[in-house]
TIMARDREN-508866 format. One record per atom (N, C-alpha, C, CB): atom name; x, y, z; residue number from 1; residue in one letter. Coordinates in steps of 0.1 Angstrom, whole numbers, plus 2048, in hexadecimal, padded with zeros to 3 digits. Glycine has a CB too. Layout:
# TIMARDREN-508866
+----+-----+-----+-----+-----+----+
| at |  px |  py |  pz |   i | aa |
+----+-----+-----+-----+-----+----+
| CA |   X |   Y |   Z | NUM |  a |
...
+----+-----+-----+-----+-----+----+
END
This chain:
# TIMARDREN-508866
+----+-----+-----+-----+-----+----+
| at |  px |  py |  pz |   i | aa |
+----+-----+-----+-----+-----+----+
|  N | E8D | ABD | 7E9 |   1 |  x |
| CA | E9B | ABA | 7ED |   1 |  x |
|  C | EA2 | AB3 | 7E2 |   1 |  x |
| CB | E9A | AB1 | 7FA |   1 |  x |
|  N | EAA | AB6 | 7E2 |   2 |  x |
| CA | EB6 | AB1 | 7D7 |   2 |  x |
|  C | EC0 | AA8 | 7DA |   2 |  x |
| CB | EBD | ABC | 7D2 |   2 |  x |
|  N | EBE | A9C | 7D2 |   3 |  x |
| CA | EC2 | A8F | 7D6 |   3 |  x |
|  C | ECF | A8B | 7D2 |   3 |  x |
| CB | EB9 | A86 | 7D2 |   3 |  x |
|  N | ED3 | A93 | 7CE |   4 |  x |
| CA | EE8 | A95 | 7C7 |   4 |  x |
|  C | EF0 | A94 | 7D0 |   4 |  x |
| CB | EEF | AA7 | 7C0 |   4 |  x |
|  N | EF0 | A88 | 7D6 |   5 |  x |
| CA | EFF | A88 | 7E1 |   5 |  x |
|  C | F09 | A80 | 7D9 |   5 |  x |
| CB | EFE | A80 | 7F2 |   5 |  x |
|  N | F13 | A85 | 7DA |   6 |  x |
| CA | F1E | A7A | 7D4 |   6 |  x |
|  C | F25 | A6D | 7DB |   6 |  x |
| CB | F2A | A80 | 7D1 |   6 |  x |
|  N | F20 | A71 | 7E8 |   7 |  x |
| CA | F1D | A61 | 7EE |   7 |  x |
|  C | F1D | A62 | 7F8 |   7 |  x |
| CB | F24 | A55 | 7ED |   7 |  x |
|  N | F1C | A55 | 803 |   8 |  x |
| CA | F17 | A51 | 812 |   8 |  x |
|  C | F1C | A5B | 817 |   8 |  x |
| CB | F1A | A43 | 81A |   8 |  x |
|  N | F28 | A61 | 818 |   9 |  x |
| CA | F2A | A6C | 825 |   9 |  x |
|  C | F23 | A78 | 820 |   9 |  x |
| CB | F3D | A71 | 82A |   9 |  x |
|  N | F24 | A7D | 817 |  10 |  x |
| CA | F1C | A8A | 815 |  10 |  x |
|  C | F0C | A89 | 818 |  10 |  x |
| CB | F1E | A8E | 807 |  10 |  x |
|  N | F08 | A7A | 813 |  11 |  x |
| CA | EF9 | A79 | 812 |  11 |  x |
|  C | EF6 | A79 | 823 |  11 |  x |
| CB | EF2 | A6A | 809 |  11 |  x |
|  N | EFC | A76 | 82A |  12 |  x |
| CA | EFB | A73 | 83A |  12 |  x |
|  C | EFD | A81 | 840 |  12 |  x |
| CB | F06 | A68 | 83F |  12 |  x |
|  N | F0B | A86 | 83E |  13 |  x |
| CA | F0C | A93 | 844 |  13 |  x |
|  C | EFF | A9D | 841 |  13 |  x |
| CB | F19 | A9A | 83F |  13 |  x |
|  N | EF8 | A9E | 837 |  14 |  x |
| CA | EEE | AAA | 830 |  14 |  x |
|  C | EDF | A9F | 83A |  14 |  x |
| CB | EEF | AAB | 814 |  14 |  x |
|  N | EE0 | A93 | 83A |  15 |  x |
| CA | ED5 | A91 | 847 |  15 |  x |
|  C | ED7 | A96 | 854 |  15 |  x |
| CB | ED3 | A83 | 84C |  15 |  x |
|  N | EE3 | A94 | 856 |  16 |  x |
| CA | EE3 | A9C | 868 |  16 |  x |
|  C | EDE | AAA | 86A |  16 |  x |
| CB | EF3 | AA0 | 86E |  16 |  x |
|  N | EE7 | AAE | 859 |  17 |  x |
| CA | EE2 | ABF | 85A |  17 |  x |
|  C | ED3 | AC6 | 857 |  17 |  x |
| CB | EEB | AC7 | 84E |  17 |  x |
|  N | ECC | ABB | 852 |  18 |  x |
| CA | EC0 | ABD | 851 |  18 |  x |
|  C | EB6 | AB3 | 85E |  18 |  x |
| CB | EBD | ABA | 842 |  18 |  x |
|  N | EBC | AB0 | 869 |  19 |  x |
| CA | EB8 | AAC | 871 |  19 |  x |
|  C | EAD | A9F | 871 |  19 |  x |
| CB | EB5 | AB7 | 875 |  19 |  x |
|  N | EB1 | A95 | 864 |  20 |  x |
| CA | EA9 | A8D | 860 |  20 |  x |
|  C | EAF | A81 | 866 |  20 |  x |
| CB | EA8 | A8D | 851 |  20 |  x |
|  N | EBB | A7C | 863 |  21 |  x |
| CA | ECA | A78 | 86C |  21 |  x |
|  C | EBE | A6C | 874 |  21 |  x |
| CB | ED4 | A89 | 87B |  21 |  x |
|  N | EBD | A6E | 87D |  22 |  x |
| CA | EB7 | A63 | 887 |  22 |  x |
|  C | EAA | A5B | 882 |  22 |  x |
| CB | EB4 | A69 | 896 |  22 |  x |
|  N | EA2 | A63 | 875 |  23 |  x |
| CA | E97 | A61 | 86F |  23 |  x |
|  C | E9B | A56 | 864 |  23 |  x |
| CB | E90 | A6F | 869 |  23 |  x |
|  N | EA8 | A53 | 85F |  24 |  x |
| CA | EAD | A4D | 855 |  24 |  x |
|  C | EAD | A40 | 85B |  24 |  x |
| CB | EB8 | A52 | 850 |  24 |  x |
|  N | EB6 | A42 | 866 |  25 |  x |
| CA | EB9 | A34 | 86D |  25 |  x |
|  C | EB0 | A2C | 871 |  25 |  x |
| CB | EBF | A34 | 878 |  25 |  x |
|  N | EA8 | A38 | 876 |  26 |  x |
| CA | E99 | A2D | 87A |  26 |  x |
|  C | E93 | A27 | 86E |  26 |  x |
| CB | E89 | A36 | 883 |  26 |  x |
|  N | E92 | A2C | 862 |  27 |  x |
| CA | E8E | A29 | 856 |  27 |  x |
|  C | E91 | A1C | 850 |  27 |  x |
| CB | E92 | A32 | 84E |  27 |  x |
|  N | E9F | A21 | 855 |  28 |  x |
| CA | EAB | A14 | 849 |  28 |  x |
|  C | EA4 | A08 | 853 |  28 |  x |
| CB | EC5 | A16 | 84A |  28 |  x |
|  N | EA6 | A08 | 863 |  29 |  x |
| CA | EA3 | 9FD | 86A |  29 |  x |
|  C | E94 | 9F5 | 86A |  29 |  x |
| CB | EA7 | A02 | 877 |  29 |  x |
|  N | E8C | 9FD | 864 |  30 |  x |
| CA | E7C | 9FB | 867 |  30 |  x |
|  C | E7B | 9F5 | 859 |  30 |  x |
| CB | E70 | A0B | 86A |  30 |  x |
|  N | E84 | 9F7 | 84C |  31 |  x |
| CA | E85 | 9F0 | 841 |  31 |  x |
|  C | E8B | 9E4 | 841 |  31 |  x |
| CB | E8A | 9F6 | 838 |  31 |  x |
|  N | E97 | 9E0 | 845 |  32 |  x |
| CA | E9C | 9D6 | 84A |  32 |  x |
|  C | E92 | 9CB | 853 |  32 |  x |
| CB | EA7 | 9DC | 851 |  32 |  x |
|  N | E8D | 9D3 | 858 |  33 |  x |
| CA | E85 | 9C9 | 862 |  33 |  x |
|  C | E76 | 9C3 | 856 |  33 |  x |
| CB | E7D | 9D5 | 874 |  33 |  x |
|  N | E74 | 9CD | 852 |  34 |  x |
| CA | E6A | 9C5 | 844 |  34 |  x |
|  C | E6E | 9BD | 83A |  34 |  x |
| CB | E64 | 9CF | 83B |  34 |  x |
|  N | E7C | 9BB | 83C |  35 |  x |
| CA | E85 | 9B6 | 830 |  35 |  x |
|  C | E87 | 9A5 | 839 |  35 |  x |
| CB | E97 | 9C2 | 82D |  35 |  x |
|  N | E82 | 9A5 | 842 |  36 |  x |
| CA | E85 | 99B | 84A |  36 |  x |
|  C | E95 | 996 | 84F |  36 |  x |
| CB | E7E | 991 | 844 |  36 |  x |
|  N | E9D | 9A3 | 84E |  37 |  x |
| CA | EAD | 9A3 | 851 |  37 |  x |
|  C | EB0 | 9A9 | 857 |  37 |  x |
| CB | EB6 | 9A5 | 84A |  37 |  x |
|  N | EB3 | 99F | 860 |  38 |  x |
| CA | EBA | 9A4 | 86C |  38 |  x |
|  C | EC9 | 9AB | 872 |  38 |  x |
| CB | EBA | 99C | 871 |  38 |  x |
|  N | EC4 | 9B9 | 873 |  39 |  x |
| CA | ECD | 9CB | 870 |  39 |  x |
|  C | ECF | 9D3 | 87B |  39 |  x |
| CB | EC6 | 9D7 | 865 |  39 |  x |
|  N | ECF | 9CD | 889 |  40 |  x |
| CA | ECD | 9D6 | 891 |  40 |  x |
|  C | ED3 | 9E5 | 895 |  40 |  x |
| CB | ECD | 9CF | 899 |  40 |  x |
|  N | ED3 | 9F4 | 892 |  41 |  x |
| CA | ED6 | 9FD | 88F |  41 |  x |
|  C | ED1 | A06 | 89E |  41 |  x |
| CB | ED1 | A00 | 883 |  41 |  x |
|  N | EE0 | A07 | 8A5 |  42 |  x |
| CA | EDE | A12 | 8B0 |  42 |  x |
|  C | ED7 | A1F | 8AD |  42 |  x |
| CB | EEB | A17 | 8B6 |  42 |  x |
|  N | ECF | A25 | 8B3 |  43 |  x |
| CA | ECA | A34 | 8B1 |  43 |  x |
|  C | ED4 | A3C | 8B4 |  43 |  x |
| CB | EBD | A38 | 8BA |  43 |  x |
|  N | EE1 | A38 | 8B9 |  44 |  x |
| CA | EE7 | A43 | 8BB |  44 |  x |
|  C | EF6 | A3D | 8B1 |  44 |  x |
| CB | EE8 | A47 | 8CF |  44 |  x |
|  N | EF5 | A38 | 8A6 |  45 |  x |
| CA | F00 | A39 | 8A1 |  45 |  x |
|  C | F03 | A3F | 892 |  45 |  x |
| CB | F04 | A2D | 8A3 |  45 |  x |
|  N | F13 | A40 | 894 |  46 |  x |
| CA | F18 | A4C | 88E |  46 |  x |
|  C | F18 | A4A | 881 |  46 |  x |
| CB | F25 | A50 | 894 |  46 |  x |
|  N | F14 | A53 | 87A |  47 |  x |
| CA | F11 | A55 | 869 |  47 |  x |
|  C | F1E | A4C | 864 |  47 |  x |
| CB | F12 | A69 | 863 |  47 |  x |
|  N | F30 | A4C | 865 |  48 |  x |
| CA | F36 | A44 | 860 |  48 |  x |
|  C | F34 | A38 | 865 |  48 |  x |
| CB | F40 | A47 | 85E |  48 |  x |
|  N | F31 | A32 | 86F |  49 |  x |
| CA | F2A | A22 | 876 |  49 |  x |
|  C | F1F | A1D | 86C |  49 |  x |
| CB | F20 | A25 | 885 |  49 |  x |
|  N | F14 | A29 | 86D |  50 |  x |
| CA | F0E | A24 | 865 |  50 |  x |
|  C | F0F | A22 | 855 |  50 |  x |
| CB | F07 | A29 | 867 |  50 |  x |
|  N | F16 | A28 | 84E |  51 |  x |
| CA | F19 | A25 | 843 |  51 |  x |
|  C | F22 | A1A | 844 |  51 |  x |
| CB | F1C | A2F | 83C |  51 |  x |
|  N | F2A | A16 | 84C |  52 |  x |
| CA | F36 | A0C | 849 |  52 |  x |
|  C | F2F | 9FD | 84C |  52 |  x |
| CB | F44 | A0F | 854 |  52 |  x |
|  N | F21 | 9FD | 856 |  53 |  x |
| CA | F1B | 9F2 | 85D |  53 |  x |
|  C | F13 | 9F0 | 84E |  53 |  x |
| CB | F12 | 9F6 | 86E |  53 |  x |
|  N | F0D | 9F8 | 844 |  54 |  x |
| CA | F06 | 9F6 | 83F |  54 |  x |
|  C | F0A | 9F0 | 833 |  54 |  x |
| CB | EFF | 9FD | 83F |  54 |  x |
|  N | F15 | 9F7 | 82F |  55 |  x |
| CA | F1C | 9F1 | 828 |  55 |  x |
|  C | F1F | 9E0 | 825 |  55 |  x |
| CB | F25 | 9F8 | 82C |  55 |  x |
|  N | F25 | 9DE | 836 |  56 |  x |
| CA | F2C | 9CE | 833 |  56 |  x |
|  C | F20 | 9C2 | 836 |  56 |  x |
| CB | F3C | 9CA | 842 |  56 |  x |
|  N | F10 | 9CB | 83A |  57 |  x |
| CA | F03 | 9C2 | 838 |  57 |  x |
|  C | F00 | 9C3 | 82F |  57 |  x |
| CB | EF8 | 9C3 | 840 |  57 |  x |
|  N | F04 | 9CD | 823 |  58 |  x |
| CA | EFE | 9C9 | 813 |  58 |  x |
|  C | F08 | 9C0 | 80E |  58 |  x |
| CB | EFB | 9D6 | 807 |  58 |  x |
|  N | F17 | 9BD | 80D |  59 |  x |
| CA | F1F | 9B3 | 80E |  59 |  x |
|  C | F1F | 9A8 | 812 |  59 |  x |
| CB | F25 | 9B4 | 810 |  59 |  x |
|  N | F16 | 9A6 | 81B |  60 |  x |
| CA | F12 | 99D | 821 |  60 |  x |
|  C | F07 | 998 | 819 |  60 |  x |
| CB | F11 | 9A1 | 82C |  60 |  x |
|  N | EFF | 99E | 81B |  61 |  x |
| CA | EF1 | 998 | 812 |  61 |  x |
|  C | EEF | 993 | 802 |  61 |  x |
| CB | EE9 | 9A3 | 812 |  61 |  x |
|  N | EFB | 99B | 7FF |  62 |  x |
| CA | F00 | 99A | 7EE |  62 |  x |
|  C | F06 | 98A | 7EA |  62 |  x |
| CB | F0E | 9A6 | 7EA |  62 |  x |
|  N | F11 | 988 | 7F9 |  63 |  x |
| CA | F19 | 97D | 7F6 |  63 |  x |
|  C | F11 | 972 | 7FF |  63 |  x |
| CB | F2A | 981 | 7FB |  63 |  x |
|  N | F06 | 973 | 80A |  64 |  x |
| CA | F03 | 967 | 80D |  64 |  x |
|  C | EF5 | 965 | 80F |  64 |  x |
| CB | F09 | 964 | 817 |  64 |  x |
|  N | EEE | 970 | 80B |  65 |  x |
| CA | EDA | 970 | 80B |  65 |  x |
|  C | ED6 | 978 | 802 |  65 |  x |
| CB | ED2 | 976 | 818 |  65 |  x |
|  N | ED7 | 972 | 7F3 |  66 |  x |
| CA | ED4 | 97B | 7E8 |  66 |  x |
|  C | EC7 | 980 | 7E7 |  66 |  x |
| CB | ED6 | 975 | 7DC |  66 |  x |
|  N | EC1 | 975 | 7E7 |  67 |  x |
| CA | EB1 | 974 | 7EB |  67 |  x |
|  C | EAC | 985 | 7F0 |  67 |  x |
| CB | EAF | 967 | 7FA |  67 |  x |
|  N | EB4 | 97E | 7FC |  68 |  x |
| CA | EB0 | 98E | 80B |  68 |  x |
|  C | EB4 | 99A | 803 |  68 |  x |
| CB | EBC | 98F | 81F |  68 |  x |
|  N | EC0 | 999 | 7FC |  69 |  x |
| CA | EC4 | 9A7 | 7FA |  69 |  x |
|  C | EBA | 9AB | 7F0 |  69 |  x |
| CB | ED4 | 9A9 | 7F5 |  69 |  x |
|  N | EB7 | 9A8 | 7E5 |  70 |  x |
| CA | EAA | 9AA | 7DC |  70 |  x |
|  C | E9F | 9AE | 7E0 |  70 |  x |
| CB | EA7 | 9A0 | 7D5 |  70 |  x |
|  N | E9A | 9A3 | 7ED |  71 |  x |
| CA | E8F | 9AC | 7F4 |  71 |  x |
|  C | E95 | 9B6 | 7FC |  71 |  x |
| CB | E86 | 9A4 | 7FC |  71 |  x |
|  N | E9A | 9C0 | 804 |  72 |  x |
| CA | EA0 | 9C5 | 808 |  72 |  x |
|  C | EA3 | 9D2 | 802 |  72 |  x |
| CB | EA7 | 9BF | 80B |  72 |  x |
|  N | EA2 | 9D2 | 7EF |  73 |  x |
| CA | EA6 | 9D9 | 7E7 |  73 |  x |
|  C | E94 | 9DD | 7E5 |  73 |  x |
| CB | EB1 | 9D1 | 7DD |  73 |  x |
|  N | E8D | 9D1 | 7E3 |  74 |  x |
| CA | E81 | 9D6 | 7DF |  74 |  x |
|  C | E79 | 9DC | 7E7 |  74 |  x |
| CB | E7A | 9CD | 7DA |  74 |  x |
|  N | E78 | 9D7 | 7F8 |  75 |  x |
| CA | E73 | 9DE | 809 |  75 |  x |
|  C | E77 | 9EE | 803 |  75 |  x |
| CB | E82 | 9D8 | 81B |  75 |  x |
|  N | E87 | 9EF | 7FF |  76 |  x |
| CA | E8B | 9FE | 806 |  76 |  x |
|  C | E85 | A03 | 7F4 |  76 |  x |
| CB | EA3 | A03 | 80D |  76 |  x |
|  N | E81 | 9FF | 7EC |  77 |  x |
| CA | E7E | A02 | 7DE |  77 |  x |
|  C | E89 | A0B | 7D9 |  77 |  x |
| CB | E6F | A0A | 7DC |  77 |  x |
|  N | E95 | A08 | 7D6 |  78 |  x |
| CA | E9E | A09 | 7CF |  78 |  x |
|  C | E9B | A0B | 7BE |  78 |  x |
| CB | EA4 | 9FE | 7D4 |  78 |  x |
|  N | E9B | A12 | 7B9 |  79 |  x |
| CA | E9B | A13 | 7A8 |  79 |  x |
|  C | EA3 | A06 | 7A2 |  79 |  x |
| CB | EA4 | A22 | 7A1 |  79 |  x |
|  N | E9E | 9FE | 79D |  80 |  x |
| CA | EA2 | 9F7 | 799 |  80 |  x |
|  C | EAC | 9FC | 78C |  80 |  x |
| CB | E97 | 9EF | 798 |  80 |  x |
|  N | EA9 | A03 | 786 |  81 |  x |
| CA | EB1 | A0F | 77C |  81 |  x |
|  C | EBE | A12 | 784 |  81 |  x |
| CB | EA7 | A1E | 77A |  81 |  x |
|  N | EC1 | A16 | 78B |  82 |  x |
| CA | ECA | A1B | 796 |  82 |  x |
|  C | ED3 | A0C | 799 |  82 |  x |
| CB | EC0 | A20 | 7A4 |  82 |  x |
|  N | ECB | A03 | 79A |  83 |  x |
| CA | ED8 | 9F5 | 79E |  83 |  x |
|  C | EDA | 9F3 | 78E |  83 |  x |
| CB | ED1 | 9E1 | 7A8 |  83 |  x |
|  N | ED8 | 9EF | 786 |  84 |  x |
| CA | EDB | 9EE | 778 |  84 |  x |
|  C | EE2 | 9F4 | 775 |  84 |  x |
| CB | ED4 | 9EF | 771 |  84 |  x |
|  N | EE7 | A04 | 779 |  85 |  x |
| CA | EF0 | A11 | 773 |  85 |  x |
|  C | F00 | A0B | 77E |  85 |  x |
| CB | EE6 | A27 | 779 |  85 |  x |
|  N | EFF | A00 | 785 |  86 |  x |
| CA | F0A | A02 | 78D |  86 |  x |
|  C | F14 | 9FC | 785 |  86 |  x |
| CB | F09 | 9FD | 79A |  86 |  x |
|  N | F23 | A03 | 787 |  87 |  x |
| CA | F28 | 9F8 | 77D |  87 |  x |
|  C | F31 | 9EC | 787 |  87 |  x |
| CB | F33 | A01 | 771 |  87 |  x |
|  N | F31 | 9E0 | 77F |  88 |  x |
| CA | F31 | 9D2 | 78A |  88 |  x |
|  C | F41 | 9D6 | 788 |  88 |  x |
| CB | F29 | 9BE | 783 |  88 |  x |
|  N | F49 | 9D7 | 793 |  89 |  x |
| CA | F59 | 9D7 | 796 |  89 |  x |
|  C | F57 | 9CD | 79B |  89 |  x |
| CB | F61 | 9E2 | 79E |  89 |  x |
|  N | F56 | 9CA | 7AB |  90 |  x |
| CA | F59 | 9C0 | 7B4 |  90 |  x |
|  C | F4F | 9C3 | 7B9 |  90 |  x |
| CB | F65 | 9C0 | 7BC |  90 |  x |
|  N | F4A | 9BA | 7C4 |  91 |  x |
| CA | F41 | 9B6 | 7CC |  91 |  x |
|  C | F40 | 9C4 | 7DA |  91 |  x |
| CB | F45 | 9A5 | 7D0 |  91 |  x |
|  N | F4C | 9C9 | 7DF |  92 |  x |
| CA | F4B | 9CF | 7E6 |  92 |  x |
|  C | F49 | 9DA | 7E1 |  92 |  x |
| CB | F52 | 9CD | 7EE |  92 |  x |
|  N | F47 | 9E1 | 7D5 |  93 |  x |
| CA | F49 | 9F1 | 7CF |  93 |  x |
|  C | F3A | 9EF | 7D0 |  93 |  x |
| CB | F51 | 9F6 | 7BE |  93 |  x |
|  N | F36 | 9E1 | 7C6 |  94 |  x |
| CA | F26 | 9E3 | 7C8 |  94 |  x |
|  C | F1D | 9E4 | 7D0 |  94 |  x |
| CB | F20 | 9DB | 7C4 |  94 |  x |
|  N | F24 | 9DF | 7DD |  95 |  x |
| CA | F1E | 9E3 | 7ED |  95 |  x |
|  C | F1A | 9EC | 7F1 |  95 |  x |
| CB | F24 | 9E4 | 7F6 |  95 |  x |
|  N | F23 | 9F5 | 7EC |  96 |  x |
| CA | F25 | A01 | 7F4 |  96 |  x |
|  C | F1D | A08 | 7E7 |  96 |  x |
| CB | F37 | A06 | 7F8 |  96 |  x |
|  N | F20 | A08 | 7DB |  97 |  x |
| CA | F14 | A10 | 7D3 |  97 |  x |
|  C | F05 | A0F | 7D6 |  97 |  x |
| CB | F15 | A0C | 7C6 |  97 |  x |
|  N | F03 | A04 | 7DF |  98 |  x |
| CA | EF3 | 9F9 | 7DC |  98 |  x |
|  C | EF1 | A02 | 7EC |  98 |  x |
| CB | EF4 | 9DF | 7DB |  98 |  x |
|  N | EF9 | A05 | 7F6 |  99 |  x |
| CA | EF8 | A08 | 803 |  99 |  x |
|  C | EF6 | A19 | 801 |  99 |  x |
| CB | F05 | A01 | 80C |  99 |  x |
|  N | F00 | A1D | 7F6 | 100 |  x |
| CA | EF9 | A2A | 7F4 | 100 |  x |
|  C | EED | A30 | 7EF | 100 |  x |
| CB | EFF | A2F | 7ED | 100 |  x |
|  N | EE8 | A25 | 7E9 | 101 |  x |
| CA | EDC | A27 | 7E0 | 101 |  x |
|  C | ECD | A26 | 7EA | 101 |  x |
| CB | EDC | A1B | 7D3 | 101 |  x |
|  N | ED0 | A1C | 7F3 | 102 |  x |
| CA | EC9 | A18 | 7FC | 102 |  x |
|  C | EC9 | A26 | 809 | 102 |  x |
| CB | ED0 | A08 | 7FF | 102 |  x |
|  N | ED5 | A2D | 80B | 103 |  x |
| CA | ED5 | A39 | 812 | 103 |  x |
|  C | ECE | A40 | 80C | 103 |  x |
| CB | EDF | A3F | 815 | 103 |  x |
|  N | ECF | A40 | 7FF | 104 |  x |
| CA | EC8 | A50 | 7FB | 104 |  x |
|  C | EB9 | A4C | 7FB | 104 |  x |
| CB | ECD | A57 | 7E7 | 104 |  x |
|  N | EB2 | A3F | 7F6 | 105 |  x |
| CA | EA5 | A3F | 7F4 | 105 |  x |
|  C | E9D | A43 | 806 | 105 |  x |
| CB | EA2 | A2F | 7EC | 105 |  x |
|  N | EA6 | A37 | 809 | 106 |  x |
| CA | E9F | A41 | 81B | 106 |  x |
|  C | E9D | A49 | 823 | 106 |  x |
| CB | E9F | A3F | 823 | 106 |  x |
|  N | EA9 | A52 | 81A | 107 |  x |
| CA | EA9 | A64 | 81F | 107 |  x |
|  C | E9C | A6A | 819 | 107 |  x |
| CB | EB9 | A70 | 817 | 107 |  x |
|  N | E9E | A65 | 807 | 108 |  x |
| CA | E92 | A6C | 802 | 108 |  x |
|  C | E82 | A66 | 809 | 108 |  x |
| CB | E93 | A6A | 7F0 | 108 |  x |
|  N | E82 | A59 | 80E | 109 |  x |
| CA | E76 | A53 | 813 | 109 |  x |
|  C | E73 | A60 | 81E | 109 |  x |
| CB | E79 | A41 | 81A | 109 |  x |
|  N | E7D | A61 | 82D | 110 |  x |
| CA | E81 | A69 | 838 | 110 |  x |
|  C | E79 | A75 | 832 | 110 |  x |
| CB | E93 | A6B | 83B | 110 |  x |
|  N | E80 | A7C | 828 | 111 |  x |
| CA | E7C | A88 | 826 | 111 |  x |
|  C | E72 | A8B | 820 | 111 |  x |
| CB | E82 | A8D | 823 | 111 |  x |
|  N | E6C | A85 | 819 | 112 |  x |
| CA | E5E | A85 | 812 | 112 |  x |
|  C | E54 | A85 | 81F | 112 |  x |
| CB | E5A | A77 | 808 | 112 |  x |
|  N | E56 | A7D | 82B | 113 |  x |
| CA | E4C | A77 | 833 | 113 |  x |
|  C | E4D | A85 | 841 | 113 |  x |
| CB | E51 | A62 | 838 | 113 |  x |
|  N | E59 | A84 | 83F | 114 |  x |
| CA | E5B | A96 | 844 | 114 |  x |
|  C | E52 | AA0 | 843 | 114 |  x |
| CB | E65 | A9D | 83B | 114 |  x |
|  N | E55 | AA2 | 839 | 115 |  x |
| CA | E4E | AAF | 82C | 115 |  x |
|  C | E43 | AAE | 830 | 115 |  x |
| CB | E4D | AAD | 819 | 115 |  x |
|  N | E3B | AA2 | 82C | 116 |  x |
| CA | E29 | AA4 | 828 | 116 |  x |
|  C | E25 | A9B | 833 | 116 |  x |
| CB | E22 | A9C | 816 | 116 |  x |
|  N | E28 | A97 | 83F | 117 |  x |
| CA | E21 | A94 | 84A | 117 |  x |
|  C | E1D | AA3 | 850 | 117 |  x |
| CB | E2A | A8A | 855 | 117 |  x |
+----+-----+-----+-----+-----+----+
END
């Protein structure tokens, strides 16, 4: 599977369509919960929800639990290469780059565990 989305809505829409979609959420939420941050994520909510909720909890974490967001980054194993390549504008661009990065690694987690289970 090929990991080229140009961002959260495409990377989300191509999970529904591959029927992974509800495998992500549980993912992102079962990571959070190892991250010891508290993220509670409806099973039944909607791909822009979820990107907009996830969004303003990495803004959140950036601007008031640095700590957490670092572990949170290391839980979901984020390329550390990948946060380094972002370029620093404002606090909320980096959010949303750090919230995309964090979608894609747990699709690819989703779909690996997919594949070879």
């Amino acid at each position: 599977m090929i990991m080229n989305f140009p961002n959260s809505s495409e990377l989300l829409r191509h999970s529904q369509k591959e029927a992974l979609y509800p495998k992500l959420v549980a993912q992102l939420g079962k990571d959070f919960v190892l991250a010891n941050i508290s993220f509670e994520i409806a099973q039944d909510i909607t791909p822009n929800d979820l990107k907009i909720i996830l969004h303003e909890k990495i803004y959140f974490l950036i601007m008031e639990k640095f700590s957490d967001y670092l572990n949170l980054l290391y839980i979901v194993d984020v390329p550390e290469k990948a946060i380094r390549e972002i370029a620093v504008t404002d606090v909320v661009e980096v959010a949303e780059q750090v919230s995309f990065l964090i979608l894609q690694r747990e699709l690819q987690k989703v779909w690996l565990k997919t594949r070879y289970s």
